[in-house]
C-alpha positions in Angstrom: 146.4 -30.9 274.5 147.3 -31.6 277.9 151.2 -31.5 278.6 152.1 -33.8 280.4 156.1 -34.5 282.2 158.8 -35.6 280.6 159.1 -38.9 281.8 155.5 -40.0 280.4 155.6 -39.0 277.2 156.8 -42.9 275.8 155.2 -45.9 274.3 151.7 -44.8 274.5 151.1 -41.4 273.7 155.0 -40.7 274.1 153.8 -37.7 275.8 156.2 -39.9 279.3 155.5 -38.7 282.2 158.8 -36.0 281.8 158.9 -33.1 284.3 157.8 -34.7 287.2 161.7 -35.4 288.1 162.7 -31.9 287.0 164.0 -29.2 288.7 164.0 -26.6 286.4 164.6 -25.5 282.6 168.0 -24.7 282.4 169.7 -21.5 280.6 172.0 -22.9 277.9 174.3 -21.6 275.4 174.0 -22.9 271.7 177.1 -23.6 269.7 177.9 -20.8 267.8 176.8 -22.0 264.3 173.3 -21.8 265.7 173.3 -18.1 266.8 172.1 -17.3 263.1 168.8 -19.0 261.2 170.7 -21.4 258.5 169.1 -23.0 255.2 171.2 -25.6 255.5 170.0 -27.8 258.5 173.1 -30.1 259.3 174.6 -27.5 261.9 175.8 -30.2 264.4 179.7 -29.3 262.5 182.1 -29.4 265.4 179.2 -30.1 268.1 180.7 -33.0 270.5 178.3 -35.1 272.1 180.6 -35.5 275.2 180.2 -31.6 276.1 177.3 -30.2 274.4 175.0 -28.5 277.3 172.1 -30.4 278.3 169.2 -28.2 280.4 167.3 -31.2 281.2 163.9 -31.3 282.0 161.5 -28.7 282.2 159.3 -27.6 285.3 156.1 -29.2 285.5 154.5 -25.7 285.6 156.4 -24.1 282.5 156.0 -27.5 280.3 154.4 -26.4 277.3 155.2 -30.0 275.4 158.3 -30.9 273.7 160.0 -33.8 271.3 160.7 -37.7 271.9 162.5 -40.3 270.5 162.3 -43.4 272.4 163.5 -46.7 271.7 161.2 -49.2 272.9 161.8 -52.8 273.6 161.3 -53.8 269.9 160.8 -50.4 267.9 161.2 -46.8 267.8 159.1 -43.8 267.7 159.5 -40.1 267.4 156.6 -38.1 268.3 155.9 -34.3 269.9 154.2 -31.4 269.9 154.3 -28.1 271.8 151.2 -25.7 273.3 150.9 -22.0 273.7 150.4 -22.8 277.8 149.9 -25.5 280.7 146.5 -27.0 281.5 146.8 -26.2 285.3 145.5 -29.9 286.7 148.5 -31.3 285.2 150.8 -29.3 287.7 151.1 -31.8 290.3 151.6 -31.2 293.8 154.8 -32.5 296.0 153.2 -34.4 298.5 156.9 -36.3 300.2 160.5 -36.7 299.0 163.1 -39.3 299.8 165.9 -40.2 298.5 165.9 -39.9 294.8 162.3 -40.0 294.4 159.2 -38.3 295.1 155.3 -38.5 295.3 153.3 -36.3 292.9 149.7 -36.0 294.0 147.3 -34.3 291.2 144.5 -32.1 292.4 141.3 -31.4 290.1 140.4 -27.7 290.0 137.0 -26.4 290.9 135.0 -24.4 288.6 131.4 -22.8 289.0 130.2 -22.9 286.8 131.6 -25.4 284.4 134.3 -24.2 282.2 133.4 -24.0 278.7 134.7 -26.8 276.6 137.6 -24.5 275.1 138.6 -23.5 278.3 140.6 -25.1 281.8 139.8 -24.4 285.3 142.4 -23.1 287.3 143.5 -23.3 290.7 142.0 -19.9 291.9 138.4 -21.4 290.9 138.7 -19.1 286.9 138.0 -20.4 283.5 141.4 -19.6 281.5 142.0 -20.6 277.8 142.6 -24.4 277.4 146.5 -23.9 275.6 146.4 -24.9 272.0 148.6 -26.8 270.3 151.3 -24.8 268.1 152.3 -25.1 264.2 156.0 -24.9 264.4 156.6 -25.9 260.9 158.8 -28.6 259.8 160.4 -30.6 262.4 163.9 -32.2 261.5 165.8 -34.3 263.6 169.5 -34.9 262.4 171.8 -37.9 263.9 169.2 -40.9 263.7 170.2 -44.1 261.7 166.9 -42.6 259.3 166.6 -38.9 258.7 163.5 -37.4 260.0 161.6 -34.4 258.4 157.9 -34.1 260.2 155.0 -31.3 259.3 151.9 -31.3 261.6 149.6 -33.7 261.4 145.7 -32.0 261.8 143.8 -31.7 263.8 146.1 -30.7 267.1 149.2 -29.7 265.3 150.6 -32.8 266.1 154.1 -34.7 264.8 155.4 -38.2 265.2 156.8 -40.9 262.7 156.8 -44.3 263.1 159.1 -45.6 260.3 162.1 -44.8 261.7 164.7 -48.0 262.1 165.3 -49.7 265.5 166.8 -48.8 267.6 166.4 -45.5 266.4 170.2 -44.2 267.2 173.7 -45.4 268.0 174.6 -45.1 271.5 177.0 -41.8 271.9 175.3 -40.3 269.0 174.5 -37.1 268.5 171.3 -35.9 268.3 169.7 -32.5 267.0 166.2 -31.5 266.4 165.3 -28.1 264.8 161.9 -26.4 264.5 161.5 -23.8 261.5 158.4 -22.0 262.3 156.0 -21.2 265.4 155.6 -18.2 267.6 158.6 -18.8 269.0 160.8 -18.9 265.5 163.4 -21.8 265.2 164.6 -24.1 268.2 167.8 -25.9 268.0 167.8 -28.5 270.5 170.3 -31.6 271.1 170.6 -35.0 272.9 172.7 -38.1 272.5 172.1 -41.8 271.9 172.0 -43.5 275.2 172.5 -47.7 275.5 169.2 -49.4 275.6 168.4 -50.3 279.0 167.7 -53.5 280.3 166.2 -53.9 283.9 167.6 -56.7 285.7 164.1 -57.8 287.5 160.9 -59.0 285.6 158.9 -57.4 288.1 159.1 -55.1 290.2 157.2 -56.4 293.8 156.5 -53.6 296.6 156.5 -54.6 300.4 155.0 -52.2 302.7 158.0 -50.8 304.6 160.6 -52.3 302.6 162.8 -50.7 300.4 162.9 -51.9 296.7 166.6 -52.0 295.0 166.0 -51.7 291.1 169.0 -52.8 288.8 170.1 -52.0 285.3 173.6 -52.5 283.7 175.4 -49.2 283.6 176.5 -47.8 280.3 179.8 -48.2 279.4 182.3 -45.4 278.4 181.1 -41.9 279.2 177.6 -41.2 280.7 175.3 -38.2 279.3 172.4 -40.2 280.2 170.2 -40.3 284.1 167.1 -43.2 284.4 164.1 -42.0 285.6 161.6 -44.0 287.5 157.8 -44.1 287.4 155.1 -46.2 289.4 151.7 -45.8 289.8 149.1 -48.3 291.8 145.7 -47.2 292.1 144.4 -46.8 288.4 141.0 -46.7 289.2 141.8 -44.0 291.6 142.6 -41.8 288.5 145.8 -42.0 290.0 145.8 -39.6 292.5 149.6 -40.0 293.7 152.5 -41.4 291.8 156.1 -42.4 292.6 158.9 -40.6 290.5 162.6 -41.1 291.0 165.5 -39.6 288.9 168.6 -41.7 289.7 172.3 -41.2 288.6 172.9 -43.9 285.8 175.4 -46.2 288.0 173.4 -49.3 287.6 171.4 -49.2 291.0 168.3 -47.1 292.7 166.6 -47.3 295.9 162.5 -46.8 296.4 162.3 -46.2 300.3 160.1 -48.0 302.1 158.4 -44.6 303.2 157.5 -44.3 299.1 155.7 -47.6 298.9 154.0 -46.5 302.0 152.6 -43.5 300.8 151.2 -44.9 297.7 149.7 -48.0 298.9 148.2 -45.6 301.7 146.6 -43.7 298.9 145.2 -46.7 297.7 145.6 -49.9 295.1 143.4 -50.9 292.3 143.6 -52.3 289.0 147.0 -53.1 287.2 150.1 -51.3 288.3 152.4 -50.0 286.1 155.8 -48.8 286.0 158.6 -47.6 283.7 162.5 -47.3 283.8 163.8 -44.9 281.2 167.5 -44.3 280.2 166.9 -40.8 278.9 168.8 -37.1 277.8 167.1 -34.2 278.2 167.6 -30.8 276.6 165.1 -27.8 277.0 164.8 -24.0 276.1 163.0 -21.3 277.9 160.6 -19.9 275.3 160.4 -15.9 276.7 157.0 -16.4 277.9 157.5 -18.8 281.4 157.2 -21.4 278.7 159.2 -24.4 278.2 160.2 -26.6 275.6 162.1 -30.2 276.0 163.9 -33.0 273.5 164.3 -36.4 275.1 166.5 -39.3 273.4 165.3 -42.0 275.3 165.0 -46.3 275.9 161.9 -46.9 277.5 161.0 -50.6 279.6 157.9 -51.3 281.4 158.7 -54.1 283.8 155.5 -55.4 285.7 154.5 -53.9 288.9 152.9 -55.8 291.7 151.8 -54.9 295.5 152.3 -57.2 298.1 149.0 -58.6 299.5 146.8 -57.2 296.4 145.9 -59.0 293.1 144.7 -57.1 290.1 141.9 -59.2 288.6 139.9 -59.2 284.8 137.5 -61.7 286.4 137.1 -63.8 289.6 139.4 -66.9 288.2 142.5 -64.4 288.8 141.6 -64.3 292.7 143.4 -66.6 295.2 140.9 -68.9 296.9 137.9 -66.8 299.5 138.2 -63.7 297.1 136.5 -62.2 293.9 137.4 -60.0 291.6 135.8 -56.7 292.1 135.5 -55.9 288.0 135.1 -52.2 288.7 138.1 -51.9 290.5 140.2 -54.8 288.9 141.3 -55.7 292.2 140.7 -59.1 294.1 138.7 -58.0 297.7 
């Protein structure tokens, strides 16, 4: 499975864009009760949600897949899974930084001949092993308004549950996920229930040159949570650069100008997308430049839209003198 960041890994796949916005996996102590392998999996005794360490996100080039649990606008999910390694297209290159946010561009390896289909090319032009997704036994997650136990689904080693109640947690709550088996043995991980967001625009419209403000209310009492940003504009361009801002969760972030430059440089077509996500983030280095991650998240996708280009299904969405180029979904 391809790993994708942190901050993608939501309503779709729940695999929300997360590590783009990272800067690292972070070296964390657990609570003592977790120094030892327990039968009994309620070990979040005397853990406080207000100080338990938080690593946050992984690095896009150690991700090997993690855990989610998003709240959506009108249901929960909790999904994950983790690989033995990192298909290397998925490492995306820094291409400009601003501000809080920055453009990702993703480059496609070159292999000759093809890799075989249980292989990935990498960036030195070599077939390596495509990673494999891991059996890491059963999956609990403690501190949800419904108790979650997951075992791999087949084929892929894959977990999620869609039953759980919405929202799926109480804001301030805290939230642990334990793994039982895998190469790596248990994983104890935490996060804690952050307010749903609600962006204050509809849509989100880009100006060339002009900075766009996005607005949220801020959380009230104490704040474990960040929002992180995504936009992307040329769909039919596979994407080749997308925006990604982490901002502090005070209610407010800035896209600079320079941002919206970049990307509509790079090119527009088809239906833009974006999402705001009021997230935690915990990780653990794995011993082998591996990664793991648990997000406790509240995913929004607010409409995107470019000044001066209309995405189009057919040529009655065109303004007057233009048709819809169907390929391309954009108005020409």
């Amino acid at each position: 499975m391809i790993s994708l960041p942190v901050g993608l890994r939501t309503a779709s796949t729940l695999l929300v864009l997360v590590a783009l916005a990272s800067t690292g996996c972070g070296d964390k102590e657990a609570p003592p009760d977790d120094t030892q392998p327990e039968t009994d999996t309620d070990t979040t005794a005397g853990v406080d949600p207000a100080t338990v360490p938080l690593a946050g996100p992984c690095t896009m080039a150690g991700d090997y897949g993690g855990f989610v649990v998003d709240a959506l606008a009108d249901y929960s999910t909790v999904s994950g899974s983790v690989s033995d390694g990192v298909v290397p297209m998925t490492v995306l290159e820094e291409v400009a930084v601003e501000g809080d946010c920055r453009a990702l561009r993703r480059n496609n390896p070159y292999c000759n001949p093809p890799c075989a289909s249980d292989e990935a090319c990498d960036f030195g032009g070599s077939c390596v092993p495509y990673p494999a997704t891991q059996d890491l036994g059963t999956v609990s997650i403690l501190g949800l308004g419904d108790a979650v136990e997951m075992t791999p689904v087949s084929p892929g080693y894959t977990y999620f549950d869609t039953s759980v109640g919405h929202p799926a947690y109480d804001a301030g709550q805290l939230v642990q996920l334990k793994t039982q088996g895998g190469p790596w043995g248990p994983v104890t991980l935490y996060g804690v229930g952050v307010q749903q967001i609600e962006p204050e625009q509809d849509t989100w419209l880009l100006y060339e040159g002009q900075d766009l403000t996005i607005t949220w209310p801020p959380p009230e009492g104490q704040v474990r949570s960040h929002v992180f940003l995504r936009v992307t504009i040329d769909q039919h361009g596979a994407t080749p650069i997308s925006l990604t801002c982490t901002f502090d969760d005070d209610g407010e972030g800035v896209i600079p100008g320079a941002m919206t430059d970049l990307l509509v440089a790079a090119g527009v077509t088809g239906f833009p997308n974006g999402t705001l996500v009021r997230r935690t983030v915990d990780s653990v280095d794995l011993g082998d430049a591996g990664c793991m991650d648990f997000v406790v998240s509240s995913s929004r996708m607010p409409a995107v839209r470019v000044d001066g280009f209309t995405p189009c299904d057919a040529d009655e969405d065109c303004p007057e003198g233009q048709e819809c180029n169907e390929a391309l979904e954009i108005c020409e």
